[in-house]
N, C-alpha and C positions, 0 to 999 in steps of 0.2 A: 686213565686210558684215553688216550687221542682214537681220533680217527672222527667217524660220523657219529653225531652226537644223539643220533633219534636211532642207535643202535645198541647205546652204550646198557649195560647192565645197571641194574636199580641199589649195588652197592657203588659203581663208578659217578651216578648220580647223584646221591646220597651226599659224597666223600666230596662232590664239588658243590653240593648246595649252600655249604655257612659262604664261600666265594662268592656263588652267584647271588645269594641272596643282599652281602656285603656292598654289591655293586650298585644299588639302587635299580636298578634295573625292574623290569617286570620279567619274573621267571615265569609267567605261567605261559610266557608260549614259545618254551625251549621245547626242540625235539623230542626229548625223553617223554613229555605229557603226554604228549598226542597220543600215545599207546600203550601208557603205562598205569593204570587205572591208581594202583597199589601207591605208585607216588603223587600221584593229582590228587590223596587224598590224604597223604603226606603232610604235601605244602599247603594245604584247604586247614587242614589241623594248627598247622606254626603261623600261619595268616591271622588265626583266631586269636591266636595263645597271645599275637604280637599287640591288634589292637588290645585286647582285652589290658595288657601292658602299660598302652598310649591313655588308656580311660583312666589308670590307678594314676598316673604324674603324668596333668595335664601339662603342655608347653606353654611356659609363661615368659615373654619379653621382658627382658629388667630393664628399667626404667632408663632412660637417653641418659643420664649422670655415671652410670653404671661402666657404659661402653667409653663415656667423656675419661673418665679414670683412666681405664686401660689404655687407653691414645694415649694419657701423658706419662701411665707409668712407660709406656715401652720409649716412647721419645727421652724419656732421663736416662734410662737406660743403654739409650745410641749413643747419644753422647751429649 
C-alpha cells in the first residue's frame, strides 16, 4: 500500500518491514510507530532477537593477508 505511510495498516507495515529493516536505516521513527503501539513492540522484539544474534558470532576482522589474497586472486582473475 502507497500512500501516507503513518496511515498505512499494521499488516501493510509488517509486509514492508524485512525492506525497511534490510536498508540499514533506523525504522524506529517511520510513520506507522508513532501510533501503532502493536508494532513499536514488534520491532523492540526483532531488535532483541537481532542483538542477541550479534553476541552468539562476534564480528571478527581477518587478518590484512586474508584481504592481500583476495586483491591478487581477483587481479589474476582480470587478466
Amino acid at each position: 500500500m502507497m500512500g501516507d505511510p503513518g496511515n498505512m495498516s499494521c499488516e501493510d507495515f509488517q509486509a514492508q518491514l524485512p525492506e525497511l529493516i534490510g536498508t540499514g536505516e533506523d525504522v524506529s521513527g517511520h510513520p506507522h510507530l508513532r501510533t501503532c503501539d502493536r508494532c513499536r513492540a514488534l520491532l523492540a522484539e526483532l531488535e532483541t532477537i537481532a542483538e542477541a544474534a550479534r553476541q552468539l558470532f562476534p564480528s571478527v576482522e581477518p587478518p590484512e593477508e586474508v584481504w592481500e589474497q583476495i586483491e591478487s586472486a581477483l587481479k589474476r582473475e582480470e587478466g
